[in-house]
N, C-alpha and C positions, 0 to 999 in steps of 0.2 A: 362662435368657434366650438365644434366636438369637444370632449375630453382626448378625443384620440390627439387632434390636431392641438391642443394647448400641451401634451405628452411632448409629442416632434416639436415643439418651440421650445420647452424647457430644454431637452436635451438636446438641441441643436444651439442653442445658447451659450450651455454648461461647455458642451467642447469646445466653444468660436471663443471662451471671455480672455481678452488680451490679461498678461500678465500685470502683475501691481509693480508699481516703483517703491522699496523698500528703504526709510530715510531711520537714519540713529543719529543720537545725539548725544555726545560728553558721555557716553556710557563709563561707568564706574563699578566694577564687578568685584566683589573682595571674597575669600571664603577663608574659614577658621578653622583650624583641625580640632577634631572631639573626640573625647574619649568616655566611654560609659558615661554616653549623653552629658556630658559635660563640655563647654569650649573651652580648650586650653591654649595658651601661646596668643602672640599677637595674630591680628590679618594679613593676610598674601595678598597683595592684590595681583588680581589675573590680567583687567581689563583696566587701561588709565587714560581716563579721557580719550574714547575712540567714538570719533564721529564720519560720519560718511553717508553716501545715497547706492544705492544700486537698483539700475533698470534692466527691462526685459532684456531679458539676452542673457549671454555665461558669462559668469560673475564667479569669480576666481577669489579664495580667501587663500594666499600662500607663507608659507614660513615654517621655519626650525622645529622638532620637536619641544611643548615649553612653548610655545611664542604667544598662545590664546589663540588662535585660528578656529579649532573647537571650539571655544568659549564662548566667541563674539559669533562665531554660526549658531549655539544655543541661544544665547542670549537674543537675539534677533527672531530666532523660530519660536521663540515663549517654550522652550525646552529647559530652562534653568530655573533653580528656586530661587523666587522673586524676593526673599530676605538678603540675598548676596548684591541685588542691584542696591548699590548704595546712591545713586545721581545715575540719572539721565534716562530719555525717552525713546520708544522705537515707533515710529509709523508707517503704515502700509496706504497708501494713495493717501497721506494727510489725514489719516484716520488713526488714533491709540487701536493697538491691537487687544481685542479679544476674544474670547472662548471661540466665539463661530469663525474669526477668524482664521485662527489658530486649526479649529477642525478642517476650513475649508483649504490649508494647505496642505502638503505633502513633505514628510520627513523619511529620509532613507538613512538607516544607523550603518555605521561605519562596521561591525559585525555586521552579518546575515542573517536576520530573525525570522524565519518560516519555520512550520511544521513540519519536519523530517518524514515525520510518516506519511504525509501526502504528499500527490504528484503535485507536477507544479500549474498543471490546468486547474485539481481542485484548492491547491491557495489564493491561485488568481479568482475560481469562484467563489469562493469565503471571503473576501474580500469587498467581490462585487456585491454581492448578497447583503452586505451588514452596510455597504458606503452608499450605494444605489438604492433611491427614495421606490420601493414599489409601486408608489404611487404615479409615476411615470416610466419607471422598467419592468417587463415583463418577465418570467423567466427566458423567454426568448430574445429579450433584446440583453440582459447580462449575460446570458451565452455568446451571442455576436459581439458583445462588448471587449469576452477573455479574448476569444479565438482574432479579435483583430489586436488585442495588445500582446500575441502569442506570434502573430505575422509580424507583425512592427522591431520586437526584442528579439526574430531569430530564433523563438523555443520552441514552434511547431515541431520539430523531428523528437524532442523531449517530453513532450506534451503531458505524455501518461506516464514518465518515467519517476517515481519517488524520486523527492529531494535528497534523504541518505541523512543518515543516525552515525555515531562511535559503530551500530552492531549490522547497522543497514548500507551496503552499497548505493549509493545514485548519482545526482548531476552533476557535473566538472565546477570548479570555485566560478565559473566566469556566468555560465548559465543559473549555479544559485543566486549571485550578485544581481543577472537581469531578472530573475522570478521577483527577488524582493525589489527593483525599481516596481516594476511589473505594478507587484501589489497596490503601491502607492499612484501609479497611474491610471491604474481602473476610472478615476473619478474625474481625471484630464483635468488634474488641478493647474490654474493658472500659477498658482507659486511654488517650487521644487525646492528643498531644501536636500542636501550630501555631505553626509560625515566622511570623508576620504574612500572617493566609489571605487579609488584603482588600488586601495591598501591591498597586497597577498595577491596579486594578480598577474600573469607574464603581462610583458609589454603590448603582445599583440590584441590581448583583449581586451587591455588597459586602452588604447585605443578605438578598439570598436564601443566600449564603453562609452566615453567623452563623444566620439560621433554621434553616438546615441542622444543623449543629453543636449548636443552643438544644434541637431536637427529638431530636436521638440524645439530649441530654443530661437531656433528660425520661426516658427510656428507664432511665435509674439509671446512663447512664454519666459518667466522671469526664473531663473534657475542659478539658484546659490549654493556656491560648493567649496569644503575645504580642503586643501590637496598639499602634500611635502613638497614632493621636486618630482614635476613631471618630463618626460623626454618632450622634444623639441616640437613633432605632429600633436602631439596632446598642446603645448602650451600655445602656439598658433591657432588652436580654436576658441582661447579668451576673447573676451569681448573686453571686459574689465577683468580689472584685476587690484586686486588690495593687498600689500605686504606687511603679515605681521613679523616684531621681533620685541621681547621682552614686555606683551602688553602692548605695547606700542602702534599704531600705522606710522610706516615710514614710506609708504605709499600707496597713494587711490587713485587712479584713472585708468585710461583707456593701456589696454596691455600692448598694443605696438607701440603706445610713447614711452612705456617704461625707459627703457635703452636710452632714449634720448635724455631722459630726466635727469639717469645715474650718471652719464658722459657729461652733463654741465654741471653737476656737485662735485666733478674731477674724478670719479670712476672710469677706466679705461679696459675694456672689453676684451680677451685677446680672439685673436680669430680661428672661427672653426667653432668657436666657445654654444654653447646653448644657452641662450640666454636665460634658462630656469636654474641652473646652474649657478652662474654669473651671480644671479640675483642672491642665491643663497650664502654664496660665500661670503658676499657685502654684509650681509646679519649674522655670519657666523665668523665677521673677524678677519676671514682669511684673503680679504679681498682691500686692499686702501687705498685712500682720496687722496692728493695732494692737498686739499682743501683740509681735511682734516686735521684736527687737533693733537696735537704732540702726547699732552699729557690725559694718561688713563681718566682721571676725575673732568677733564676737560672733556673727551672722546667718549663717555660712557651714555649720554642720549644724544649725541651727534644725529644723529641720522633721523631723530625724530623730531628734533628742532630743526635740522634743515624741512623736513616736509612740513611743519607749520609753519613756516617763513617763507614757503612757497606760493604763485599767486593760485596753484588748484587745490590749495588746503583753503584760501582767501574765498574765493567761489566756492567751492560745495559748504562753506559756513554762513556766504551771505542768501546761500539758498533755502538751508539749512534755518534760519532765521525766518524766513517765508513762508516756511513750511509751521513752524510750531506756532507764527502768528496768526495762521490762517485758523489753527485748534481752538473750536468754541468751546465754553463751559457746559453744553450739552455734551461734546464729548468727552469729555470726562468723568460723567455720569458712573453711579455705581456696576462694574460687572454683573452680568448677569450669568447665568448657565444655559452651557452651549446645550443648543436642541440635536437631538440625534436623528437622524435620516427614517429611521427603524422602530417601531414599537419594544417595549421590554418583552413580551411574548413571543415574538420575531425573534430575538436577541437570543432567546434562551431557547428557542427551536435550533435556530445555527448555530449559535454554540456547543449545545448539548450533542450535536449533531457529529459534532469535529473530534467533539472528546471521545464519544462510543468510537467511532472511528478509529481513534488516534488508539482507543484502548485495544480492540480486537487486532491491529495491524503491529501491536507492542504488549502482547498478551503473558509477557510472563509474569511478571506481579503478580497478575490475577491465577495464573495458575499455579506460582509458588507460593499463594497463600493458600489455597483450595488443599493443594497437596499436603500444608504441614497442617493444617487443620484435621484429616482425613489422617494421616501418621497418629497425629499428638493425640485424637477420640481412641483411638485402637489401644495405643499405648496404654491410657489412663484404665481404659476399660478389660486391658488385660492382668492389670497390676493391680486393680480393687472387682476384678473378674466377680459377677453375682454374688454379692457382699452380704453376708449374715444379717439377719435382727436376731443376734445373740450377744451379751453383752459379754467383755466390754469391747471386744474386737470390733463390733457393729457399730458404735460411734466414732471407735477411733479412726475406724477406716474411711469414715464417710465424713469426718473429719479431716482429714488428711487428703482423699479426695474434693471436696469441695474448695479448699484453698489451692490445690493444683491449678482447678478448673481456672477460677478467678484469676488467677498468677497468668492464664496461660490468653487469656480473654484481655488484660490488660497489656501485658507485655507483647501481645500479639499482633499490634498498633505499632511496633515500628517503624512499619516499610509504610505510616501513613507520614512518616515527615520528611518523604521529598517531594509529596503533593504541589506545592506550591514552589518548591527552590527548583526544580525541572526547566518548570517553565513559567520564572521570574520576568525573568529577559521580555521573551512572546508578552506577556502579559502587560510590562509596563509601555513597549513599544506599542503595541495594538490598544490602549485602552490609552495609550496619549494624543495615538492619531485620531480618537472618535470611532474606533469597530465597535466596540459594546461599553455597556456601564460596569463598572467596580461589582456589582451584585448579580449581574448576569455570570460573569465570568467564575466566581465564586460559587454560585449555587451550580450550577454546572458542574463544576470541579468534585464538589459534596453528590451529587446525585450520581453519578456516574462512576465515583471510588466506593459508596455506600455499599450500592446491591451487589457489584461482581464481587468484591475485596472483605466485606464486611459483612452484610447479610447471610447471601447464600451460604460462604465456609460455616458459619456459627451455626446455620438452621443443620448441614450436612454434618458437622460438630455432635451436634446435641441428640442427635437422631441415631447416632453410632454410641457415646460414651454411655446416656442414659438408660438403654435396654443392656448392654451388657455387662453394667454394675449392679441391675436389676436394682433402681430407684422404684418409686410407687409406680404399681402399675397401673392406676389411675392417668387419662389421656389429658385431664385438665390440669396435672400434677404436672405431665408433661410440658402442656403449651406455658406452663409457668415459670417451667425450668429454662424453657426454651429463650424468652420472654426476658428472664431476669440476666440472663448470658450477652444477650442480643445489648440491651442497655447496658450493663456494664462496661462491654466491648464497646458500645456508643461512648458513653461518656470519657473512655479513654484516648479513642481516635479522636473527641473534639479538644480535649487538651493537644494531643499531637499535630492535628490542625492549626493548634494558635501558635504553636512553635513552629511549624513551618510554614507559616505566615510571616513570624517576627523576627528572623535570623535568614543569611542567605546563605548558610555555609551548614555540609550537613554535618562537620562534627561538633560544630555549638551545636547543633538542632540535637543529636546523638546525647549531648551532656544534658541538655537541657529538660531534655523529655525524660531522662534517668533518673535524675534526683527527684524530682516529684512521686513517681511511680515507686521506688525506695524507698520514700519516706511515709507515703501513702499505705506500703505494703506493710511497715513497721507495725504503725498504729490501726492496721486493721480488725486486730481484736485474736488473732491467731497468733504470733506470736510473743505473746505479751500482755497480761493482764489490763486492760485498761483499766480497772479499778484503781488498781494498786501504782500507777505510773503516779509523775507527782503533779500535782494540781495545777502549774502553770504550764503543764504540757500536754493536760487532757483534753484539752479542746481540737488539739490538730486532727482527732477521730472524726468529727463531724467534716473534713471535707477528705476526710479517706472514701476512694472508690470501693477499695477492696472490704471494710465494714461495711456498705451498704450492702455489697452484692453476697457476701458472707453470711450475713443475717438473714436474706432473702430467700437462699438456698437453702439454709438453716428452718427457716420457717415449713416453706415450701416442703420440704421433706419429713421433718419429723412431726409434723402437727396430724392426731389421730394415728401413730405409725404404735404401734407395741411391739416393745423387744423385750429379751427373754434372757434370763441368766443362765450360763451354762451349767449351774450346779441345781437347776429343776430341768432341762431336757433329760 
């Protein structure tokens, strides 16, 4: 067989592989509230003893706001931090789930996580690009890959049209929701996973939505989704259906026996009712059994001891048993790390690729920092304008110049801490599903903010304040000036990087990066004798920015410089 011919098998494969049957077990989900990394309070549990199977087809997770419907959908997708599962297992075809597993499906967040700045042809090729093994797609076969999952969702007429910013107009909530399915089906994963796909959406495309979804799921895929209370065309395209309330299932099967189920626990329907409706009332109280229990303490897990005492709770456990006796001790072997589709050099091409992009098409950062850089040179250099070597005005002034500079080189890093809380979201979702590595994304992020935001303004900076304060006019005086600017400003913006790395909210990030740069500026040697400070406080100089680049400038300028007293000219 060709390489070409083993290409056409692998991707004729990838699109035909029938969906997996997804089995849980006693799942036990608790989480703990924490405050300034600490757990405070007892456990909530989310999840209590939920077990259940779902096969190919739609697969309905319904219930109340509060019910775990999200939960038990993370928990299932390996979306949850695995210190919360307290008991119980998830299996995919009788297999523990992991890493490649987990890559090899598809997760759609219940927001809409795309790039604003691009259209929705180039997310669905970003997409294709980093999920599609080059080694069997061409650029021309992920070209035919977008433009047929652009025919399938209906986005051809939107194709080239930006997805749309807070500052950018673009594509209607319904066409962003199909962009981002879009994304995740580039790879025609056999397992879908839906955080609530018709949250925010009118009815009518809340509907071609789930059609959407109803029809891959004809296809033999397996498509799991969580949804509140759909109208009556939406909830007819389940297949299954599982009801949460309070943690709880209070039911798993097939979604036309629902009705029947509730009607022999003494539920009674009225007519004309939608049975999505119906079903919620039942979990939210507002709906009663004759069977049920009189008293509150009696009534309050009614409904989920009736569904364990029923014979399809009985069956999917004794199947459920079959399933985890068939798990050998090889599979549970230690995890291993999931392989990516994509070289790291690949990763950091497409990525790198998306950012310059995303930066030229959202250009103002980079031009409000160029610009106050080009203000703040002018300023400086008209206010210590060609500066004596006459004493004592000529140190003082260059003096008093040089700590501007410095102030102006650190503080100038601001607008570097919403690097990372912009696009948190993007990041965690795309780097869950398998687009790139934690350090592609990152180095990317650092190259791309560096030269336009950081570099250039300082080089453009240095090049205006220095000749018109008339510093040496020696050129390697210059590139040193240049040089020692340039680092200063680095080492500032990588503190403001680690802050908008470690907080997701910008006015922690705003506090955060202030009191360092404050305290730093303190003990930098300018205002305030470091001699004379007292001994258990004179160490905080040594990780002052503004001492190092103070003294550096210092050096830089006055070494071989002679000045002159004004009572000998």
């Amino acid at each position: 067989m060709t390489k070409g011919e083993q290409a056409d098998s692998y991707i004729e494969a990838c699109f035909q592989e029938p969906g997996p049957t997804v089995a849980f077990t006693r799942l036990h989900y608790c989480v703990q509230e924490k405050k300034f990394c600490r757990k405070i309070g007892p456990e909530k549990q989310i999840l209590k003893d939920v077990s259940g199977i779902m096969r190919p087809g739609m697969n309905a997770i319904m219930g109340a706001t509060g019910s775990g419907k999200t939960s038990l959908l993370d928990v299932i997708a390996g979306r949850k931090d695995p210190a919360g599962l307290r008991q119980g297992t998830v299996q995919v075809n009788g297999k523990p789930v992991t890493s490649e597993l987990r890559l090899s499906s598809a997760y759609v967040v219940q927001d809409d996580i795309v790039m604003g700045t691009l259209s929705v042809r180039e997310n669905l090729l970003f997409s294709a690009n980093l999920r599609l093994n080059p080694k069997y797609y061409s650029s021309a076969d992920k070209q035919e890959r977008v433009n047929s999952i652009l025919q399938d969702l209906g986005l051809v007429d939107c194709a080239d049209t930006k997805i749309g910013t807070e500052f950018l107009r673009g594509v209607s909530g319904g066409e962003r929701k199909r962009c981002s399915i879009g994304m995740e089906l580039i790879t025609s994963p056999s397992l879908l996973f839906l955080d609530e796909p018709t949250t925010g959406l009118d009815s009518n495309t809340a509907n071609c939505i789930i059609g959407l979804l109803s029809k891959l799921s004809r296809r033999g895929k397996t498509v799991i989704f969580s949804i509140h209370q759909p109208r009556y065309s939406i909830f007819k395209q389940f297949d299954h259906l599982t009801l949460m309330h309070k943690g709880e299932i209070v039911y798993a099967g097939a979604a036309d026996h629902a009705l029947e189920y509730f009607t022999d626990i003494g539920y009674q329907i009225e007519p004309f009712n939608n049975p999505a409706d119906f079903f919620m009332d039942i979990t939210n109280g507002e709906a009663t059994s004759r069977k049920q229990p009189q008293t509150a303490e009696e009534g309050k897990n009614w409904l989920a001891m009736e569904y364990r005492e029923s014979g399809m709770y009985q069956n999917i456990m004794q199947e459920l048993d079959q399933v985890n006796q068939s798990i050998t001790d090889t599979d549970n072997r230690k995890e291993e790390a999931a392989n990516y589709n994509t070289s790291f050099l690949y990763q950091m091409r497409v990525v790198c690729g998306r950012t310059v992009l995303n930066l030229l098409r959202n250009p103002q950062t980079s031009y409000a920092q160029l610009v106050l850089n080009i203000f703040f040179a002018i300023l400086v250099g008209l206010i210590y304008f060609q500066m004596p070597l006459t004493l004592p005005e000529g140190l003082q002034n260059r003096s008093g110049a040089f700590f501007f500079l410095i102030i102006n080189m650190v503080f100038g890093n601001l607008s570097a801490v919403e690097l990372f809380i912009n696009e948190r979201a993007i990041f965690i979702h795309e780097n869950s599903s398998g687009y790139y590595r934690t350090s592609v994304y990152f180095l990317s992020k650092i190259f791309a903010d560096l030269i336009p935001n950081r570099i250039i303004p300082i080089l453009v900076f240095s090049a205006i304040a220095y000749y018109m304060m008339a510093l040496k006019t020696d050129f390697v005086a210059f590139l040193c000036f240049s040089l020692t600017l340039s680092l200063v400003s680095l080492a500032g913006v990588s503190l403001a990087f680690l802050v908008s790395a470690s907080v997701s909210t910008f006015a922690m990030a705003n506090i955060l990066i202030a009191l360092p740069f404050v305290f730093m500026m303190v003990f930098g040697g300018f205002l305030v004798n470091l001699n004379s400070m007292l001994s258990w406080l004179s160490w905080l100089k040594w990780i002052s920015i503004f001492n190092y680049g103070l003294n550096a400038v210092y050096i830089n300028e006055m070494k071989g410089q002679i000045f002159y007293s004004n009572n000998t000219m």
